[in-house]
C-alpha positions as CSV (number, residue, x, y, z in Angstrom):
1,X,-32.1,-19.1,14.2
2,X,-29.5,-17.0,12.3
3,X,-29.9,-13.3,12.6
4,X,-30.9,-11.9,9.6
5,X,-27.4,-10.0,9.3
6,X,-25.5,-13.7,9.7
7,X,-28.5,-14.9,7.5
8,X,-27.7,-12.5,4.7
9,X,-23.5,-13.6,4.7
10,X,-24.3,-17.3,4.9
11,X,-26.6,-16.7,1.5
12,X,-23.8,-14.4,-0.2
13,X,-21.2,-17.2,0.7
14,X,-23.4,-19.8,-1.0
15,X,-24.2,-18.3,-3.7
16,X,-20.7,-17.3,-4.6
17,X,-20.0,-20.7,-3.7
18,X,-22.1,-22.1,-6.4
19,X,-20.9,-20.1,-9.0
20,X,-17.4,-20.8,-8.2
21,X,-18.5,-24.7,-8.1
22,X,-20.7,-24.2,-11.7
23,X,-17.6,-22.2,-13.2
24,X,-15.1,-25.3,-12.7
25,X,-17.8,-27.4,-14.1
26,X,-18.7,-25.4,-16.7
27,X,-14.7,-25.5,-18.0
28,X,-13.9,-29.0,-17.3
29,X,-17.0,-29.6,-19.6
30,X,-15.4,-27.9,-21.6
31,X,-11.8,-29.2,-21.5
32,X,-13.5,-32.7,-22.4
33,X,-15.2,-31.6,-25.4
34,X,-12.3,-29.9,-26.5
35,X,-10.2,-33.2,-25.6
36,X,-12.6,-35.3,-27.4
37,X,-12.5,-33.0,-30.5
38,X,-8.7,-33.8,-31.1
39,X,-9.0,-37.1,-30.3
40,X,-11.5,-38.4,-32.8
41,X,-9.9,-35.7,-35.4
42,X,-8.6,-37.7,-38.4
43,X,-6.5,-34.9,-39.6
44,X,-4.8,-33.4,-36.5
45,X,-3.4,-37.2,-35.4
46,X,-1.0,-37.4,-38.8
47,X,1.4,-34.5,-37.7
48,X,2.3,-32.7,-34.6
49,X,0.0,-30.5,-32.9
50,X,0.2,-28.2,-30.2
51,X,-3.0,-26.4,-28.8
52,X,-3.5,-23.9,-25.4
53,X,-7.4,-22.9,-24.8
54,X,-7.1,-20.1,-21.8
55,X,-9.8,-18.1,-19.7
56,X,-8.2,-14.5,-19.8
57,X,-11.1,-13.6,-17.5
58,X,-10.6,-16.4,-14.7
59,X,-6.6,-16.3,-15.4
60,X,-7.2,-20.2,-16.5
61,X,-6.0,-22.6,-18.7
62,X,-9.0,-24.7,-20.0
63,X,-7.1,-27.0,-21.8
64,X,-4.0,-28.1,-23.3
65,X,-2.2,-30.4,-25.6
66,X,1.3,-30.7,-26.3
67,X,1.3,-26.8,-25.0
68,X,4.2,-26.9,-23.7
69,X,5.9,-28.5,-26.7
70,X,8.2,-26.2,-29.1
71,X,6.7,-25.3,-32.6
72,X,8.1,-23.3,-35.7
73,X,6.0,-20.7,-35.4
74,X,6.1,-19.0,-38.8
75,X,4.5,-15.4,-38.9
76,X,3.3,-16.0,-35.4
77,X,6.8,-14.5,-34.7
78,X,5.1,-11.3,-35.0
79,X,3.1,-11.2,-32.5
80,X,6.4,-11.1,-30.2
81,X,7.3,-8.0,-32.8
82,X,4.0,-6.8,-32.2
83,X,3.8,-7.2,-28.4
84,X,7.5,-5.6,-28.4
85,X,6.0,-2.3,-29.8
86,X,3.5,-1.1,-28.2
87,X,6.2,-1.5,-25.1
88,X,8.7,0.4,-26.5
89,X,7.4,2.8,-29.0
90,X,5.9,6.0,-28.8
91,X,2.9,6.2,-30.9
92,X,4.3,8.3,-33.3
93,X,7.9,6.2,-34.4
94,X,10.9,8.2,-34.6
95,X,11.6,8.6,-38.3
96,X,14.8,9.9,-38.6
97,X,17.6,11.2,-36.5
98,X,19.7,14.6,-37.6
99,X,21.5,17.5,-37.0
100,X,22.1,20.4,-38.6
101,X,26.1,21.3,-39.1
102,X,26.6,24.8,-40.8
103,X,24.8,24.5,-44.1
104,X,24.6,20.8,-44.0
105,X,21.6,18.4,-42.7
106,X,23.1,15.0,-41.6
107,X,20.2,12.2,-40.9
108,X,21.3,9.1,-39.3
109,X,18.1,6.0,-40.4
110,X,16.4,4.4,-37.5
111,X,15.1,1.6,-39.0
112,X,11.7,2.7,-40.0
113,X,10.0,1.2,-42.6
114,X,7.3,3.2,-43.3
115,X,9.4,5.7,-45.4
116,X,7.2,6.2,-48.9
117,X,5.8,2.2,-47.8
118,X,3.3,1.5,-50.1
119,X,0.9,0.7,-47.0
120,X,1.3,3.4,-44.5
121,X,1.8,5.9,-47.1
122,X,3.3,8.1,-44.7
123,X,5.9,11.3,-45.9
124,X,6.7,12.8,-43.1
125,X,10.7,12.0,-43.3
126,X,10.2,13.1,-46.8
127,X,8.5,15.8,-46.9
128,X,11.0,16.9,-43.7
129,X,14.1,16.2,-46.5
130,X,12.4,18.1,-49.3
131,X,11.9,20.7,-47.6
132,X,15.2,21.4,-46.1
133,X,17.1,24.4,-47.3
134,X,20.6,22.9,-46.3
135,X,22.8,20.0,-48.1
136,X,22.1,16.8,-47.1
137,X,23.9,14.0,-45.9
138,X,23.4,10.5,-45.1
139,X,25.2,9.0,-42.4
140,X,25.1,4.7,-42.5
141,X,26.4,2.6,-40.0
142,X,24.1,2.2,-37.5
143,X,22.9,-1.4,-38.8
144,X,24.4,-4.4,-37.3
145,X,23.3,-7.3,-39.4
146,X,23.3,-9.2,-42.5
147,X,20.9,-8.2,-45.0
148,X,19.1,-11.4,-44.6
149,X,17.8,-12.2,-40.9
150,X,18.9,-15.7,-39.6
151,X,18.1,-19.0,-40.8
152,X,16.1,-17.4,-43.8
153,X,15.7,-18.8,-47.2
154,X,18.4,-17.7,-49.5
155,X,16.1,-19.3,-52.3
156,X,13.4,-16.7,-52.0
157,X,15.7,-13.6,-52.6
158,X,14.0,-12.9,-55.6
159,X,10.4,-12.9,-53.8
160,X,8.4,-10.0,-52.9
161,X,8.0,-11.4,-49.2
162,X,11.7,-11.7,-48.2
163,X,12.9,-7.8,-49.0
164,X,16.5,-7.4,-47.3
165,X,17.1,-5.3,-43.7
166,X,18.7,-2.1,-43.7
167,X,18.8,1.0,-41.3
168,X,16.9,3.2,-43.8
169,X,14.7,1.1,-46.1
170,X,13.0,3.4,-48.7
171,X,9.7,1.7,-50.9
172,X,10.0,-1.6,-48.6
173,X,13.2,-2.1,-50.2
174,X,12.0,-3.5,-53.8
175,X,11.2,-2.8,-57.1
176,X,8.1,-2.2,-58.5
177,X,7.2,-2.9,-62.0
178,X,3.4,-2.0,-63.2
179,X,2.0,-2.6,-66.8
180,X,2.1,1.2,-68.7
181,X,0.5,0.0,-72.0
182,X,1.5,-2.5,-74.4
183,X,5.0,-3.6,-74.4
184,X,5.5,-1.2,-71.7
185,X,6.3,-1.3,-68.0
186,X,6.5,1.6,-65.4
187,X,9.6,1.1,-63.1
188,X,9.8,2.5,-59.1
189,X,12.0,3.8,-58.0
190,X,13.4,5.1,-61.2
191,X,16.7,4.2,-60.9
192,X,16.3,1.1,-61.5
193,X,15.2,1.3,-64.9
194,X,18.6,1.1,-66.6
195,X,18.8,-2.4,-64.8
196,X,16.0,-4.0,-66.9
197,X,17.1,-6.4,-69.5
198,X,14.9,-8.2,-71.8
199,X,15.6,-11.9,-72.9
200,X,14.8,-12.7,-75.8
201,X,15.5,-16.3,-75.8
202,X,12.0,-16.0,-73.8
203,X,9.3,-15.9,-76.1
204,X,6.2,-18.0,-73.7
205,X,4.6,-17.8,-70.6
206,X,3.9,-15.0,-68.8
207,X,5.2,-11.5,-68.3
208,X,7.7,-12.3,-65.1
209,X,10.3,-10.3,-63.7
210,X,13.5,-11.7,-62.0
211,X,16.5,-10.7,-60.5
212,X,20.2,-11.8,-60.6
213,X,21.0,-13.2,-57.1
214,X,24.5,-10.5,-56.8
215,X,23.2,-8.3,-58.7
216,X,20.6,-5.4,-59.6
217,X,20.1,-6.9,-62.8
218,X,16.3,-7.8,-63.8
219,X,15.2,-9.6,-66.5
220,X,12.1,-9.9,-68.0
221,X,10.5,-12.1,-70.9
222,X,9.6,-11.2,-74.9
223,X,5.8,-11.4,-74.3
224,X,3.0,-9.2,-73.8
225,X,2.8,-7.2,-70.3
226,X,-0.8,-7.6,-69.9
227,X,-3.3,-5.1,-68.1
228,X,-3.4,-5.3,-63.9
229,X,0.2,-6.2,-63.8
230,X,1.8,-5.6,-61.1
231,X,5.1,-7.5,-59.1
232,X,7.7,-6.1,-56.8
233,X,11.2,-7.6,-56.8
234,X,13.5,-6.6,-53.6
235,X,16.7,-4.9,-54.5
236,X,20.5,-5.8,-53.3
237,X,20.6,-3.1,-50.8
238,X,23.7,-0.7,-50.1
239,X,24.4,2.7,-49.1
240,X,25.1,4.6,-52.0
241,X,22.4,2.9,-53.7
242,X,20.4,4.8,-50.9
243,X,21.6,8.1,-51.7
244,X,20.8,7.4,-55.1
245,X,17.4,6.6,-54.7
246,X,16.8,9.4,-52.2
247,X,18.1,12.1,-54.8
248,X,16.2,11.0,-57.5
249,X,13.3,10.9,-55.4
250,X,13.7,14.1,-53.6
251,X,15.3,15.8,-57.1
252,X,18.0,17.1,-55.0
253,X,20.8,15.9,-54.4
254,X,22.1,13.5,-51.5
255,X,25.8,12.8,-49.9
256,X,27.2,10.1,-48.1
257,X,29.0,11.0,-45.0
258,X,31.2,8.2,-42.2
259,X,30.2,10.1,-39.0
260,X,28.7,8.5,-35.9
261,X,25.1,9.6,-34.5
262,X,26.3,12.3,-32.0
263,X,24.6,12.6,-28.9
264,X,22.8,15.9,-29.3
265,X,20.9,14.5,-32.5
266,X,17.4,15.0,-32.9
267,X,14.3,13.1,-33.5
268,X,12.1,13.6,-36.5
269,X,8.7,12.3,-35.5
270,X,7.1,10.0,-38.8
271,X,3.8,7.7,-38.9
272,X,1.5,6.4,-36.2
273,X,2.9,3.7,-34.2
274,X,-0.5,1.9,-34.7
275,X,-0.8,2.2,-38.2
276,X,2.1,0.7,-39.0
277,X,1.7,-2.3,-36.5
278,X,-1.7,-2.7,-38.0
279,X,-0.3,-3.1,-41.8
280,X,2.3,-5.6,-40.4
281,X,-0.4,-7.7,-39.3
282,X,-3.3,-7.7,-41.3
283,X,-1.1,-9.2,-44.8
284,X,1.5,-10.6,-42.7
285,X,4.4,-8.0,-43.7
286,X,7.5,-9.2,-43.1
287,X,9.4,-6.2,-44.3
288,X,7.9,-4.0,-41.7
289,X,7.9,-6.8,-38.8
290,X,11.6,-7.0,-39.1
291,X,12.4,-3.3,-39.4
292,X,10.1,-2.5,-36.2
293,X,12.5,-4.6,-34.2
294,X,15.4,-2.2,-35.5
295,X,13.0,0.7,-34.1
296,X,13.1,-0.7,-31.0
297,X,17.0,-1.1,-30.8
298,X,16.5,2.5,-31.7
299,X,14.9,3.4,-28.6
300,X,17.2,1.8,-26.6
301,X,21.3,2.5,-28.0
302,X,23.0,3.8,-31.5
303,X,23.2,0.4,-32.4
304,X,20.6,-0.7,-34.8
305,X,20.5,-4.6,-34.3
306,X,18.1,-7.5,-34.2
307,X,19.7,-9.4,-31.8
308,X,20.2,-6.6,-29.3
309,X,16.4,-5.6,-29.3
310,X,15.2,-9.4,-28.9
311,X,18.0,-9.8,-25.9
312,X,16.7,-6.5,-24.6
313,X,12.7,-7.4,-25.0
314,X,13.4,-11.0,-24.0
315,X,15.3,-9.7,-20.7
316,X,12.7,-6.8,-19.5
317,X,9.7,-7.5,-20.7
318,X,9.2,-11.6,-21.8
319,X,9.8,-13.0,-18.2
320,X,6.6,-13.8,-17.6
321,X,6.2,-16.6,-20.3
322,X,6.4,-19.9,-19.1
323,X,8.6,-21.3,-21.5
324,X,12.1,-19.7,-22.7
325,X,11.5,-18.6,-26.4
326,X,14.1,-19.1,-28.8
327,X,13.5,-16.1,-30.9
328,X,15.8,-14.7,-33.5
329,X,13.8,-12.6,-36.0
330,X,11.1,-10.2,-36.6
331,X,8.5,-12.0,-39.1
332,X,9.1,-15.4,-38.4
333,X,10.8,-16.5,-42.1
334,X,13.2,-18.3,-40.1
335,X,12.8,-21.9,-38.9
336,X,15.4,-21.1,-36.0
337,X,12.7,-19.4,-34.1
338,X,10.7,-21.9,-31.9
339,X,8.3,-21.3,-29.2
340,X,5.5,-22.9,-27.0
341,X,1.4,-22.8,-27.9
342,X,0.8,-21.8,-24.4
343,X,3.7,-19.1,-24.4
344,X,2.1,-17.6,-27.2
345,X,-1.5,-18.0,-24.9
346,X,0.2,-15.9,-22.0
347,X,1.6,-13.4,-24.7
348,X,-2.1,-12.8,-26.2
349,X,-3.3,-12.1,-22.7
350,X,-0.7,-9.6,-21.9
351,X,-1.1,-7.6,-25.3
352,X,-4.8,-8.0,-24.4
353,X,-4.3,-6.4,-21.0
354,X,-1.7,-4.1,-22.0
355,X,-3.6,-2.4,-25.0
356,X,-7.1,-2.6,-22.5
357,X,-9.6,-1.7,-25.1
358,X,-10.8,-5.0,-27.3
359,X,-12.4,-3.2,-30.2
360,X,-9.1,-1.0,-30.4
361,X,-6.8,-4.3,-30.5
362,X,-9.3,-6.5,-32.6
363,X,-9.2,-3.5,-35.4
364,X,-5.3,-4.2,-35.4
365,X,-5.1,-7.9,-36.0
366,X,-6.6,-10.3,-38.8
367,X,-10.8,-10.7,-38.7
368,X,-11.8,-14.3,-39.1
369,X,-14.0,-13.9,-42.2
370,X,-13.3,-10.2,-43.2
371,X,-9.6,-9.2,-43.0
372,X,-6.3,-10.1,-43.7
373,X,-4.9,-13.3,-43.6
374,X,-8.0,-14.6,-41.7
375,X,-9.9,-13.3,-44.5
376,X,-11.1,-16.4,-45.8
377,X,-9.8,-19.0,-43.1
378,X,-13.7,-18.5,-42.2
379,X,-17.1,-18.0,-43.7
380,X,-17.6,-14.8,-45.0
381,X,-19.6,-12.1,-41.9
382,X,-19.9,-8.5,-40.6
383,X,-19.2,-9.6,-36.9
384,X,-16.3,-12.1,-37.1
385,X,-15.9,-14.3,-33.7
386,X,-12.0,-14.8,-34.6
387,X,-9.1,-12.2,-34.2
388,X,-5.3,-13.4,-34.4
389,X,-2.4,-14.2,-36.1
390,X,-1.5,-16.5,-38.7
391,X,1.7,-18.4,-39.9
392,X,2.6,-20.8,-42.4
393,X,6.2,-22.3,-44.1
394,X,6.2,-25.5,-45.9
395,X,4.8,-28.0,-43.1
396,X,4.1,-25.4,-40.6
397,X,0.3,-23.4,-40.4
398,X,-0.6,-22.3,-36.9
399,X,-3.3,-19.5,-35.8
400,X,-3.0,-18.1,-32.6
401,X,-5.7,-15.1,-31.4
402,X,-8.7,-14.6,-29.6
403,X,-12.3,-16.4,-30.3
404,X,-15.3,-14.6,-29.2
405,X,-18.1,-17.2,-28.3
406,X,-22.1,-17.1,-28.2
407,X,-22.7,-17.4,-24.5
408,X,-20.8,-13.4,-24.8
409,X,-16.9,-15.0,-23.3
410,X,-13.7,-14.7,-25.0
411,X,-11.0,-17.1,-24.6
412,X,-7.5,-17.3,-26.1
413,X,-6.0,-19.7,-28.3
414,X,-2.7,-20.9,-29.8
415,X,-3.3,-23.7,-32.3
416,X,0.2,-24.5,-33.9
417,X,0.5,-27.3,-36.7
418,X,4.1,-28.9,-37.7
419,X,5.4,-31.8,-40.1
420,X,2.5,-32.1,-41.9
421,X,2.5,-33.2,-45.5
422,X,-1.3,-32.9,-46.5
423,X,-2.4,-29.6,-48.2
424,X,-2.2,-26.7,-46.2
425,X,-5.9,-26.3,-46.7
426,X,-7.3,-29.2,-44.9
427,X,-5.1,-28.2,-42.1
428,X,-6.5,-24.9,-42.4
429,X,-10.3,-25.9,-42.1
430,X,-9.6,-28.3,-39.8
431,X,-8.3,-25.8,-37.3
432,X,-11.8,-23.4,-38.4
433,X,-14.0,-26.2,-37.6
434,X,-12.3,-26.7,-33.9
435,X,-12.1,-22.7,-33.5
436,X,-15.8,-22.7,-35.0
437,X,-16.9,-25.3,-32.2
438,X,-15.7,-23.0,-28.9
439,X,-17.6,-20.0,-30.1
440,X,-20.8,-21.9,-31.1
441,X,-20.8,-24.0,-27.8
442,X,-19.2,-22.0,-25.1
């Protein structure tokens, strides 16, 4: 006979046993279902499809197709922008840098977007200016960039989404026009109100706003404005034109000065480091995804550049991935960037580890059936089972996030769809009903 001490061990062992044994049977069941799912898919098999299903809590990967394949990931981008953040900035973002020379007030820009963005709201490098007693200067030169990020569209200029890059971005960098009463239109910033010419060869359609591709010049049709109008227009970009908008704002006036960021410069602490991740994320903001990564070169040299920060995150902090990403901006407009369904898995988990508190990071990212661009992905709900990130271009929609399932587990997913030519909404329901499947059944 065992004694009872030997007894109680050999029953522990089994038991554990047994759970272990029921666990790996409990995902292969699950790998198969999820197989069988894509296989008797008629819409997935027209295109290319890459999909990673992984355990956080038993470190696994449940299953996998093409995961390992390189996808245009779109907007997913930013969950590397995202990810990048909370590992290199504080939670309150550094919104200017300055000294204070005699009777003057130099600020150098560090790339923060949330200057009077029409999101955040936040006023803090404002209010700082307003209320300085001393002339002030801006200092440019810290950018090291084009105004456009690589590989992006130069066709969508002229569209609210695709804002140009700059070290001190004021109003996300556009124009916005709002209906003021009949035949009227209020203009912000202000300065740009001289700009607007009416065309009168126009007479139809609807009231549209457009810009000259060089140029600051917006026209606008001989129709009606009608009530609820609203469009913003990004801006050719420059320094003056920054000193100009920030005396007219400020209703002081503002100098341009060529002097390098000195060492001794201070920090002017602006907005919430989580506030502004979670208004990137919810409507997919490229504006602010791109400008973060300058935030980040920002913590890290004088140089304010996209390339550096991605070689810097990539090098210190990305090593863990499986695959090597080819990354190259912030928001994911360009079709340079590729990267791997199950490098975006192992990415998920880390944020999910990193920020350690799941209602904190779901209340960040887009709700399956409640906010952001998940809003209506699926059915409407109070508890959504679906948290992530989505992306779309022309041909490309992917969704990559976390899905919360009945039996109380949550497992993470990167479902990535290229080369298709079908509507983007049958792609989009196709990848609900899959999603939908894993949290009803598992």
């Amino acid at each position: 006979m065992f004694p009872l001490k030997n007894l109680s061990t050999f029953f522990l062992a089994a038991t554990l046993f047994i759970s272990l044994l029921s666990g790996c049977s409990a995902d292969k069941i699950m790998s198969k279902k999820v197989a069988k799912i894509f296989k008797n898919s008629e819409v997935t098999r027209q295109y290319q499809v890459g999909f990673a299903l992984y355990n956080p809590a038993d470190k696994k990967m449940i299953f996998q197709q093409e995961a390992d394949k390189y996808f245009t990931p779109a907007s997913n981008t930013k969950l590397y922008t995202f990810f990048a953040s909370l590992k290199m900035l504080p939670e309150v973002m550094p919104a200017l840098k300055y000294v204070e020379r005699n009777d003057s007030l130099i600020f150098w820009g560090t790339g923060d977007p949330s200057f009077l963005q029409f999101g955040v709201k936040d006023k803090s490098a404002y209010n700082f200016l307003l209320a300085a007693n001393k002339k002030l200067f801006f200092a440019p030169g810290r950018y090291s960039g084009s105004f456009f990020g690589d590989g992006w569209s130069w066709d969508d200029y002229d569209f609210y989404y695709q804002p140009e890059i700059t070290e001190m971005p004021i109003m996300d960098n556009m124009v916005t026009s709002t209906y003021a009463g009949p035949n009227k239109i209020n203009i912000q910033p202000r300065v740009f109100t001289s700009c607007f010419q009416i065309d009168s060869a126009k007479t139809t359609g609807n009231f549209q706003v457009s810009r000259d591709f060089l140029t600051n010049t917006f026209h606008y049709p001989a129709v009606a404005v009608k009530p609820g109008y609203n469009q913003q227009n990004p801006y050719k970009t420059s320094p003056q034109l920054t000193v100009e908008i920030l005396s007219d704002t400020l209703h002081k006036p503002v100098g341009l000065i060529n002097l390098k960021i000195p060492a001794d410069a201070k920090t002017l602490p602006g907005a919430k480091r989580d506030s502004v991740l979670k208004h990137m994320m919810l409507p997919s903001d490229n504006f602010i995804a791109e400008h973060l990564l300058l935030v980040c070169a920002n913590q890290i040299g004088d140089t304010l550049s996209t390339v550096k920060a991605i070689q810097y995150i990539n090098k210190n902090y990305l090593s863990f991935l499986p695959d090597k990403v080819k990354w190259v901006d912030g928001s994911g407009l360009s079709r340079q960037n590729l990267f791997t369904p199950r490098d975006n898995v192992y990415l998920l988990d880390s944020i999910y580890r990193l920020v350690n508190n799941p209602e904190k990071l779901f209340d960040l990212l887009p709700a399956g059936g409640k906010s952001g661009t998940l809003k209506n992905a699926y059915p409407k709900t109070d508890t959504p089972f679906v948290y992530g990130k989505t992306g779309s271009l022309g041909g490309v929609h992917n969704q990559s996030g976390y899905v919360l399932t009945k039996k109380g587990k949550t497992y993470i997913y990167a479902f990535m769809n290229n080369g298709f030519v079908k509507p983007t909404a049958e792609v989009r329901a196709e990848m609900a009903r899959v999603i939908t499947y894993i949290h009803d059944n598992f």
